[in-house]
C-alpha positions in Angstrom: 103.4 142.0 119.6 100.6 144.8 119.9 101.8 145.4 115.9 101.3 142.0 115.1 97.5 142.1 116.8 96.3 144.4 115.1 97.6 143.1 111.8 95.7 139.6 112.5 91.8 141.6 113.7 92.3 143.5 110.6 92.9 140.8 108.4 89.9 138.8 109.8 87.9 141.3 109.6 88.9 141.9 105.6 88.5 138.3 105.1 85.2 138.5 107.1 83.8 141.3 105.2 84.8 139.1 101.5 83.1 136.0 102.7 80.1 138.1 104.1 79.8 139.6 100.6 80.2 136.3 98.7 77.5 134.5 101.0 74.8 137.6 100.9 71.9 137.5 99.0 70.5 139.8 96.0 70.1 139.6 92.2 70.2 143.4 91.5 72.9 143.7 88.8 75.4 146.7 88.3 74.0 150.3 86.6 74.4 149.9 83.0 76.8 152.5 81.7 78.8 153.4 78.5 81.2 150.4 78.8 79.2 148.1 81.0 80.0 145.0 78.7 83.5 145.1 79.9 83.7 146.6 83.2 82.1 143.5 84.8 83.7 139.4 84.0 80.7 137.0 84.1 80.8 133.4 83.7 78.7 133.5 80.5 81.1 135.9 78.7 83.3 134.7 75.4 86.8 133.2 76.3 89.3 132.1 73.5 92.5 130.7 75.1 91.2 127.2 75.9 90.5 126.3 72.2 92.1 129.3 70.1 88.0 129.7 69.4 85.4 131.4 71.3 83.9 129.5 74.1 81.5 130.0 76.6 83.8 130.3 80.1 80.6 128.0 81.6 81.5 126.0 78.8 85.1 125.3 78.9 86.9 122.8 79.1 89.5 124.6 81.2 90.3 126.6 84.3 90.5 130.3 82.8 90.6 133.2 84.8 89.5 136.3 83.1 90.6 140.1 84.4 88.9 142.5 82.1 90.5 146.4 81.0 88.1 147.8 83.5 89.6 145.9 86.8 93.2 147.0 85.4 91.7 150.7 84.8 90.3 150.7 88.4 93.2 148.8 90.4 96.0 150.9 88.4 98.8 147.8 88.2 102.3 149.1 87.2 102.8 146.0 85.2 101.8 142.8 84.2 103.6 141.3 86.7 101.9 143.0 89.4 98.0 141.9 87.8 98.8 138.3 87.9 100.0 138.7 91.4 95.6 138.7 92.2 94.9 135.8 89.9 93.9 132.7 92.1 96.9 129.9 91.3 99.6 132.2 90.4 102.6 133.1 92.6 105.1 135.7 91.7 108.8 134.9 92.7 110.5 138.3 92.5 113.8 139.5 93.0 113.5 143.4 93.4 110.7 145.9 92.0 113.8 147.0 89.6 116.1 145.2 87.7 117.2 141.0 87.8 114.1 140.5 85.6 115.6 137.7 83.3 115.7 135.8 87.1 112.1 136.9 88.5 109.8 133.7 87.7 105.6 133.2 88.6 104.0 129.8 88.4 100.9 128.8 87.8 100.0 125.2 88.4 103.4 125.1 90.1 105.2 125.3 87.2 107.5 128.6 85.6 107.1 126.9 82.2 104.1 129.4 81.3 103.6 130.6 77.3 102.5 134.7 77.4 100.6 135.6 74.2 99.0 138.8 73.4 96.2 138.8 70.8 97.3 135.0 70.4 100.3 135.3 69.3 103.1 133.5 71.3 106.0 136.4 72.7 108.1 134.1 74.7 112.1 133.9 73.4 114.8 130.9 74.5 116.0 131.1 77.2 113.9 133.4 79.0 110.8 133.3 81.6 107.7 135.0 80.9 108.3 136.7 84.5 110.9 138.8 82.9 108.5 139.8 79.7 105.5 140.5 82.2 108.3 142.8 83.9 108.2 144.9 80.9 104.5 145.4 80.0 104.0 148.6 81.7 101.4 149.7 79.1 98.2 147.5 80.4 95.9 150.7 79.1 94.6 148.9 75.4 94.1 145.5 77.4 90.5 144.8 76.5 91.1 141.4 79.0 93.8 139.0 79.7 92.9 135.3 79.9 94.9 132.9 82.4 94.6 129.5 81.4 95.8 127.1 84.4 97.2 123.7 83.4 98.9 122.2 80.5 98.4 123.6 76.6 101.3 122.1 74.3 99.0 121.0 71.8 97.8 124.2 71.2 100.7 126.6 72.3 103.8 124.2 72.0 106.9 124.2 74.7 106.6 126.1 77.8 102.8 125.4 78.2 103.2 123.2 80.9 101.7 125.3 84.0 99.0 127.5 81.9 98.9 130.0 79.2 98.5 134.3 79.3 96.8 135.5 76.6 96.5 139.5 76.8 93.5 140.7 74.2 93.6 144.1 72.8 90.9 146.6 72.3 89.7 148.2 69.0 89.6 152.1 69.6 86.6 154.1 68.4 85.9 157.7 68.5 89.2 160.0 69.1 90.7 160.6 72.6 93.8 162.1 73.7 94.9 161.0 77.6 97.5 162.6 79.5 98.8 160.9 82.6 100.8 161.9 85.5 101.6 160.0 88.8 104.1 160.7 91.6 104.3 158.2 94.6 106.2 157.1 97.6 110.1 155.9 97.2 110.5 158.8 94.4 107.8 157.1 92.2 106.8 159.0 89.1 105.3 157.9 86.1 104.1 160.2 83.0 102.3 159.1 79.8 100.7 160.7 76.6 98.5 157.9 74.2 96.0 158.8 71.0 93.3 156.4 70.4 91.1 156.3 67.9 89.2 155.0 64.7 87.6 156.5 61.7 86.8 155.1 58.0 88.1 151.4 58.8 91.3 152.7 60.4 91.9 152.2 64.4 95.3 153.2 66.0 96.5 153.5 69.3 100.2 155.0 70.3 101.3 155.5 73.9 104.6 156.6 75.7 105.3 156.2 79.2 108.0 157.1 81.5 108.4 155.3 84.7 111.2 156.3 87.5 111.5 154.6 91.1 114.2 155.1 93.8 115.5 153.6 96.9 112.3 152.0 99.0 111.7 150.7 102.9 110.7 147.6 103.1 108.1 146.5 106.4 110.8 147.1 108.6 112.0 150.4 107.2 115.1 149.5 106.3 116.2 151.5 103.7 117.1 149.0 100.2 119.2 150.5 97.5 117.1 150.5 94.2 116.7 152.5 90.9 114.9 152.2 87.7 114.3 154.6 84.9 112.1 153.1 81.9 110.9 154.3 78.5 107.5 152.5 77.1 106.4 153.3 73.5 103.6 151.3 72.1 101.9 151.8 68.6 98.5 149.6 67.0 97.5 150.1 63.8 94.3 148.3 62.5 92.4 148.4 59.2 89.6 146.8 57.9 91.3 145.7 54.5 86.6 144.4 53.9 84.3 143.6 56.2 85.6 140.2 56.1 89.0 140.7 56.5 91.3 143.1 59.3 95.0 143.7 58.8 96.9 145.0 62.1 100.3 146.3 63.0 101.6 146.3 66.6 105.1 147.3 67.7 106.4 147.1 71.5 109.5 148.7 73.2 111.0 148.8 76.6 113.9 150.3 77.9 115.1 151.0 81.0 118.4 151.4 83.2 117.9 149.1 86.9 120.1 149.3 89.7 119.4 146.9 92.8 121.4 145.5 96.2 120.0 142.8 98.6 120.3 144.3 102.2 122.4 141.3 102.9 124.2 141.9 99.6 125.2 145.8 101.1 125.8 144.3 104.4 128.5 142.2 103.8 130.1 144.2 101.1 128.6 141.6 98.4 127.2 142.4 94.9 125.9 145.9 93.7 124.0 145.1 90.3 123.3 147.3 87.8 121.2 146.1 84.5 119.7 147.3 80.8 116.7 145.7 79.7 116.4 146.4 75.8 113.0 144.9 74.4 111.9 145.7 70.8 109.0 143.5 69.3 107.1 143.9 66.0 104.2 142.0 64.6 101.8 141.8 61.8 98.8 139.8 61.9 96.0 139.2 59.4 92.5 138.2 60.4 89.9 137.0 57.3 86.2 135.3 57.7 86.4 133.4 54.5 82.7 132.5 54.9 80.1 131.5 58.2 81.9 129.0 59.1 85.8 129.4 58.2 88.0 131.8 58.9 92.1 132.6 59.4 94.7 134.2 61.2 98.2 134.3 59.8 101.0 136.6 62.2 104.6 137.3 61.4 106.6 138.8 64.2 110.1 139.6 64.9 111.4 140.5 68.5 115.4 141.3 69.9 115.8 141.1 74.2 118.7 142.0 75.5 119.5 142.3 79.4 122.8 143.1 80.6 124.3 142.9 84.3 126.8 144.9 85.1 128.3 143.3 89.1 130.9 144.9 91.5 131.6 144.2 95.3 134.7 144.9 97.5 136.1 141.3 96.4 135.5 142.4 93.0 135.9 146.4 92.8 136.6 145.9 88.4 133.5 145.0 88.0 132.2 141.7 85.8 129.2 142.3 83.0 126.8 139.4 81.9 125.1 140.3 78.1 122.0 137.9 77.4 120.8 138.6 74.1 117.5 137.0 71.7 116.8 137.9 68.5 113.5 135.7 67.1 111.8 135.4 64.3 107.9 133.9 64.5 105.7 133.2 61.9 102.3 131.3 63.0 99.0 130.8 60.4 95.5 128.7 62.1 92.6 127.8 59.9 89.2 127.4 61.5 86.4 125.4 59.6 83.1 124.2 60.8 81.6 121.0 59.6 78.6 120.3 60.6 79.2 119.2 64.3 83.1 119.5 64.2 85.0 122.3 64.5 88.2 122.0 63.0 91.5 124.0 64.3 94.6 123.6 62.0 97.7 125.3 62.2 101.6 125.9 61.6 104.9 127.8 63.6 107.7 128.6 62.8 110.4 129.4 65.5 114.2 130.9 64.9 116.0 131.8 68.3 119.5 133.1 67.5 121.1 133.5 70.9 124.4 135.1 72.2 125.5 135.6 75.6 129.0 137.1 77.2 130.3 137.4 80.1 132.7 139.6 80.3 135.1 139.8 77.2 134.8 136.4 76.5 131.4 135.4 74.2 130.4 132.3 75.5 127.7 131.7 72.8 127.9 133.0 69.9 124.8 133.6 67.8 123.6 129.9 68.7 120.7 129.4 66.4 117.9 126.9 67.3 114.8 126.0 64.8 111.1 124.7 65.5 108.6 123.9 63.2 105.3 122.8 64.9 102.0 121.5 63.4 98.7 121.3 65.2 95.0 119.8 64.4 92.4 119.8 66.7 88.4 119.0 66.9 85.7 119.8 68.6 83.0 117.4 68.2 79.6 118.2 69.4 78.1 114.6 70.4 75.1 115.9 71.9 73.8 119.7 72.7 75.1 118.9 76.0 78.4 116.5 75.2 81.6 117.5 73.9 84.8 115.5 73.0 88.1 117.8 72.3 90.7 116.1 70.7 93.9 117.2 69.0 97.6 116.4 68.6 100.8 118.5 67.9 104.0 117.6 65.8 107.5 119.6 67.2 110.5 119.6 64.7 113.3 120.7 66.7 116.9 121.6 65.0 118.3 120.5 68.3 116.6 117.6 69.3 114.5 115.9 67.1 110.7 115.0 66.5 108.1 114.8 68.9 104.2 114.5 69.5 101.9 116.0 72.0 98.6 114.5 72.0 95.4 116.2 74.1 91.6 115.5 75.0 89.1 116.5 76.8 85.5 115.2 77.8 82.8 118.3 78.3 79.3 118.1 80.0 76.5 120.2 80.4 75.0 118.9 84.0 72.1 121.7 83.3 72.0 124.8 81.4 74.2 126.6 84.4 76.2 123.9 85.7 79.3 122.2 83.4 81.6 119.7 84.0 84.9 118.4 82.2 87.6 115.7 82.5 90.9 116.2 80.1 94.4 114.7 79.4 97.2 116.5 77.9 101.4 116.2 77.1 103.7 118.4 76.5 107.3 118.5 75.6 109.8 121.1 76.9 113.2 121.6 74.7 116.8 122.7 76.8 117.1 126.6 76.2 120.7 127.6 74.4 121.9 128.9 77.7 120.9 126.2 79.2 122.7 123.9 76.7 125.8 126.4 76.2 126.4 129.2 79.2 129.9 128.5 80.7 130.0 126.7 83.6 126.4 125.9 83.9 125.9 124.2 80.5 125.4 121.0 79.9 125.2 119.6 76.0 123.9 116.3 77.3 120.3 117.4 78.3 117.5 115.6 77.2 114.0 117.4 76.3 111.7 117.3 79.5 108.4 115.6 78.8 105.2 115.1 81.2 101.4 114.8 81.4 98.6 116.4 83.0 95.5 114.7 83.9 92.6 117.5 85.0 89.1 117.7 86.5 86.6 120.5 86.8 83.1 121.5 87.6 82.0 125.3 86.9 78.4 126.5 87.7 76.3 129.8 87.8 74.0 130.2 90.8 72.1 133.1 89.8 71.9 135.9 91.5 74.9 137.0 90.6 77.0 134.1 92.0 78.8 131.7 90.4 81.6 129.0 91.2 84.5 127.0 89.3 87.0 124.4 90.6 89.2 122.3 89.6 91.5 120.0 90.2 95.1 118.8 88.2 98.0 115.8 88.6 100.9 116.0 86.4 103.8 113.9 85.5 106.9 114.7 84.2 109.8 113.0 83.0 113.6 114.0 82.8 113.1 117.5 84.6 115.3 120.2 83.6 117.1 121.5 87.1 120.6 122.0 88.0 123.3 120.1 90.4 122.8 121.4 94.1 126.8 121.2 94.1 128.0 122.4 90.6 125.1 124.2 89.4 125.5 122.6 86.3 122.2 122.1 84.3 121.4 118.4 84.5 118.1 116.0 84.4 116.8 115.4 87.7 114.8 112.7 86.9 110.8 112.3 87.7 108.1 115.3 89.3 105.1 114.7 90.3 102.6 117.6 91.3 98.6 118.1 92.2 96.6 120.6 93.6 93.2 121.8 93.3 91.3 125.2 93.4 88.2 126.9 94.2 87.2 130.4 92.6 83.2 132.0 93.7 82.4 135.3 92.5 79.4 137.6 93.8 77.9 140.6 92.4 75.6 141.7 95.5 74.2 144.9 94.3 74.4 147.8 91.6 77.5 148.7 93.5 79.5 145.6 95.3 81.2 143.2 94.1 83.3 140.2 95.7 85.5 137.5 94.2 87.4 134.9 96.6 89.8 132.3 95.6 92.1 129.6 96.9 94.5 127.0 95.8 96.7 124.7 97.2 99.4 123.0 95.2 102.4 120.5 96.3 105.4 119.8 93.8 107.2 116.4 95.2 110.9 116.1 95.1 113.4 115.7 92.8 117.0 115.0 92.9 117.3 118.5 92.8 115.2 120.2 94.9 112.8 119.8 97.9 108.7 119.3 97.9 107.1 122.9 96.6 110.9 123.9 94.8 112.6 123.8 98.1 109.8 125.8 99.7 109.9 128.6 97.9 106.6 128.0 96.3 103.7 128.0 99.0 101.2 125.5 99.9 98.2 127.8 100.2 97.1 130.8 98.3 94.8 133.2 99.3 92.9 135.5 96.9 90.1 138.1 98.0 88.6 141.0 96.4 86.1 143.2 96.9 84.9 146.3 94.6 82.7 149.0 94.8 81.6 150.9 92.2 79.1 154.1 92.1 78.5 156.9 89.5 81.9 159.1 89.8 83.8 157.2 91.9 84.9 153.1 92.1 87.5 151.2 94.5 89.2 147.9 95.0 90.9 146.4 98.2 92.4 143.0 97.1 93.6 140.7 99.6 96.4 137.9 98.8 97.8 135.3 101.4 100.5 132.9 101.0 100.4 130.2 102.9 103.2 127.6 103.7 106.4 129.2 101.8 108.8 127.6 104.2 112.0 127.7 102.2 114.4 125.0 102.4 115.7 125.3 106.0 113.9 127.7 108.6 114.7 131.7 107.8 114.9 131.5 104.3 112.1 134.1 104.4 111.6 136.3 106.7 107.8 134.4 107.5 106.1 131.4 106.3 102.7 133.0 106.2 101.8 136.6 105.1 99.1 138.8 103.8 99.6 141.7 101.5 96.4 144.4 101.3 96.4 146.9 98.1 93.8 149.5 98.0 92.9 151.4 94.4 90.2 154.4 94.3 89.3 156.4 91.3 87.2 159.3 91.2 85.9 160.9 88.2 85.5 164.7 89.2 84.7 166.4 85.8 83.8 164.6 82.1 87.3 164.4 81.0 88.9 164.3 84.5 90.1 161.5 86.4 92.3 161.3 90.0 93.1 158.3 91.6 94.9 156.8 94.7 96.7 153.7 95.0 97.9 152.5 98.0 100.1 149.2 98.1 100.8 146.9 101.3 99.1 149.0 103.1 99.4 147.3 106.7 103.2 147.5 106.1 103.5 143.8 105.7 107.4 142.5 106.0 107.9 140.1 103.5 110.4 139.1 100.6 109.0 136.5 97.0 113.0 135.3 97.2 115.5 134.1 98.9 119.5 132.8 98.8 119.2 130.7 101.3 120.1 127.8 99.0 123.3 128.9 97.9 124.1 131.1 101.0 122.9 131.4 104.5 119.2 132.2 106.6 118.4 135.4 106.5 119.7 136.1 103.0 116.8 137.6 101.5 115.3 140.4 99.0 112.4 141.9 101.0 109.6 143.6 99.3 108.7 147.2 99.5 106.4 148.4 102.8 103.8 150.3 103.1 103.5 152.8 99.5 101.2 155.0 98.0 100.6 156.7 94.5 98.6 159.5 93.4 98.0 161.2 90.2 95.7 162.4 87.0 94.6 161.1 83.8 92.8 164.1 81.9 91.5 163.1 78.3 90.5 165.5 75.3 
């Protein structure tokens, strides 16, 4: 109880401090230094995601979330996952820190049909969530930003768009710097990584390894779960400018890593010891050219092979059962921008082949199942006025599988006053069955229809001065035949109608040349379906928390970011070991010599006891994976 206390005064007085900072006075801005155009997001910067053109974020249409290279510098995230986990609107439903990755899932909007991009071109594969490609993206160090779109994008970004697009943005290296990176941390952490970056006579590159390794862990109870992962991360860019017009870039992505993982329950009672190999290799090429002022084209072709295997034993099953999901896909994509005179056009063209095979066991259960999409999109934005702007477009799906389809979108923009915008918008998508979906044994179901819906949105985004600055938002969305499963056979069936609204709330404030503090807060509600209870059954909350406060001076910086989850109930009372929780990370950097750099990170650090998943719905209360307690990392990054 006396545990419990002290958790809640510290809390309020974290939350206290945040809302102090956000409501304080001051229009000092932060010291100018080297990189000061990316180390601090502002509401005036250049986002792309909304539109696939740049935008003014007080200007969009959208709800876009921006977190730049300098708060992933500063806050050190192991992954992609773990950075999303601090955007306002997006949970994270994971199974273990290692391994299950093709099961881990986030929402945004309260939907898992998300589209992940990087530089704008689309990396998600059948069958797969983006949860389990965010998994992999250990490398965040040539992230220049990543965009998070909240709400629905088909028209731009085809299937899966439904709850928001993540577009990561790479940086262009200059100069010549060698980094060398070494970490060790709690639960036999360690992590070690050598990247070149540069640029010289039109050429930029950057290569990076990494090696990340991780053993058993406590959770907030110190209970001891089983747990091992040993990954290899290479990453290689290579730009040139073919003119000053025209930029030619090469980008290839591998992951690799060996997972093992156990539920306490699972150990318990004798259940399932998993051990999985996650095999991701992607390649891309992608060709920028300004034609003239006012056209210009990209054109990528990209080819990508996942593979995840689960190897399963337990004392009912002592031989041991293995599960092989493998993707090989090839992309090709081309847009064409062109200006005329108060229109903005956006055409453009993918191509999608998915060849999929999956066995379990011996037994191949599909076998090289290939599924086709051709997509074509127009869109334009048409300046009425200075301060009115109508958004329209429409995109054409040819699936191999199941047909023709069209997703139509538009959007109403208003400038209020210079610093205050407002926007009203309408979109469809139109969601295809994945081959496992259609094919896995047991599960499959050939008779699913493609899941279609709407989203209707409304938002209002203003800058206060001073440093301060506000965007909300709210969405309703439709959708029809939802994908889901039988609660008795598990087979995949339609489950009918969803219906699903929420709003958020995001303020920002810079106070001085030092502090900095960001608060968020969303509520969402998913209704029921024939499948599932309101919110999936509980498992996604009804309240999300986000707080943030930085501090920055010459040699040293630090974050503490705060997240709350509100409301995640479960189906039936224990599914999770609480309803309401708050996890507190702490990251501090200090720069002790030119080329020099030590830095702590300390995760959950008032030993929180919590779990993102649960088996309650096929098993009993209690049935949980918890998360890991109260962790710290140190190390070193020296450059040359």
């Amino acid at each position: 109880m006396t545990n419990y206390i002290s958790k809640k005064i510290v809390m309020n007085v974290t939350a206290a401090l945040a809302f102090g900072l956000v409501s304080t006075g001051g229009g000092h801005t932060f010291a100018a230094d080297a990189d000061s155009s990316t180390s601090e997001h502002m509401l005036n910067e250049t986002v792309v995601t909304a539109t696939r053109t740049p935008n003014k974020e007080l200007k969009t249409d959208a709800n876009v979330t921006v977190i730049t290279g300098k708060d992933i510098e500063r806050r050190h995230y192991t992954d992609l996952t773990q950075a999303l986990r601090d955007v306002p609107g997006v949970t994270v439903n994971q199974y273990a820190p290692a391994g299950y990755n093709n099961s881990s899932k986030f929402y945004i909007n309260g939907s898992e049909d998300v589209v992940l991009l990087i530089d704008g071109v689309r990396q998600n594969y059948a069958g797969g969530f983006s949860a389990s490609l965010a998994s992999a993206m250990k490398d965040l160090g040539g992230i220049e930003r990543i965009e998070v779109l909240h709400g629905s994008a088909s028209t731009l970004y085809g299937s899966d768009a439904k709850g928001g697009v993540i577009n990561i943005i790479t940086k262009k290296a200059q100069g010549m710097k060698t980094t060398l990176g070494i970490g060790y941390g709690s639960y036999g952490r360690q992590q070690y990584s050598i990247a070149n970056a540069g640029g010289e006579n039109g050429w930029d590159w950057r290569v990076k390894y990494q090696k990340d390794k991780s053993g058993d862990f406590k959770d907030g109870h110190g209970n001891t779960v089983p747990s091992r992962l040993d990954a290899d991360s290479f990453n290689l860019h290579l730009g040139k400018d073919l003119s000053k017009a025209s930029y030619l870039a090469l980008n290839f992505r591998s992951y690799k890593d060996s997972d093992h993982y156990q539920a306490l329950y699972e150990k318990q009672q004798g259940l399932n010891v998993n051990r999985g190999n996650y095999d991701y290799l992607d390649g891309d090429l992608i060709w920028n050219v300004q034609i003239d002022d006012t056209t210009k084209n990209q054109m990528s072709i990209s080819r990508s092979k996942y593979d995840y295997d689960i190897f399963t034993h337990s004392i009912f099953n002592p031989a041991g059962s293995l599960y092989d999901f493998s993707v090989w896909t090839w992309k090709f994509s081309d847009q064409f921008d062109k200006k005329l005179g108060d229109h903005l056009l956006t055409a453009g063209f993918e191509f999608t082949k998915d060849d999929t095979t999956i066995k379990n066991g011996s037994i191949v259960s599909i076998d090289d199942r290939t599924l086709i999409n051709r997509s074509f999109y127009l869109q334009d934005q048409w300046s009425i006025l200075p301060t009115l702007k109508l958004t329209a477009g429409i995109r054409h799906d040819s699936n191999s599988a199941f047909g023709s389809h069209n997703s139509p979108s538009v959007s109403l923009g208003y400038d209020i006053d210079p610093v205050t915008h407002a926007y009203v918008s309408y979109s469809e998508y139109f969601i295809t069955p994945t081959p496992n979906q259609l094919y896995a044994p047991i599960y499959g179901n050939t008779n699913l229809k493609p899941e279609s819906g709407n989203t209707r949105e409304i938002g209002i985004a203003r800058d206060f001065g001073k440093g301060l600055s506000l965007t909300a938002s709210y969405f309703k969305r439709h959708s029809k035949n939802r994908i889901g499963y039988h609660p008795m056979t598990y087979q995949n069936i339609n489950v009918g109608d969803e219906d699903a609204h929420g709003w958020s709330l995001q303020l920002t404030k810079r106070v001085d040349s030092h502090w900095r503090a960001r608060i968020g807060y969303t509520q969402t509600h998913v209704g029921k379906t024939e499948q599932r209870g309101v919110n999936a059954d509980g498992y996604l909350p009804e309240d999300q928390w986000n707080i943030g406060v930085d501090y920055r001076n010459r040699d040293f910086d630090s974050s503490l970011l705060a997240r709350g989850i509100i409301g995640r109930s479960g189906p039936v009372r224990g599914a999770f070991p609480t309803d309401n929780y708050w996890v507190v990370d702490l990251a501090m950097n200090y720069q002790i010599a030119d080329a020099t750099k030590i830095y702590l990170k300390a995760n959950n650090i008032f030993n929180q006891f919590y779990a993102e998943h649960s088996n309650v719905k096929f098993g009993s209360p209690g049935e949980w994976w918890t998360a890991p307690g109260r962790n710290f990392m140190i190390g070193v990054e020296q450059s040359f």
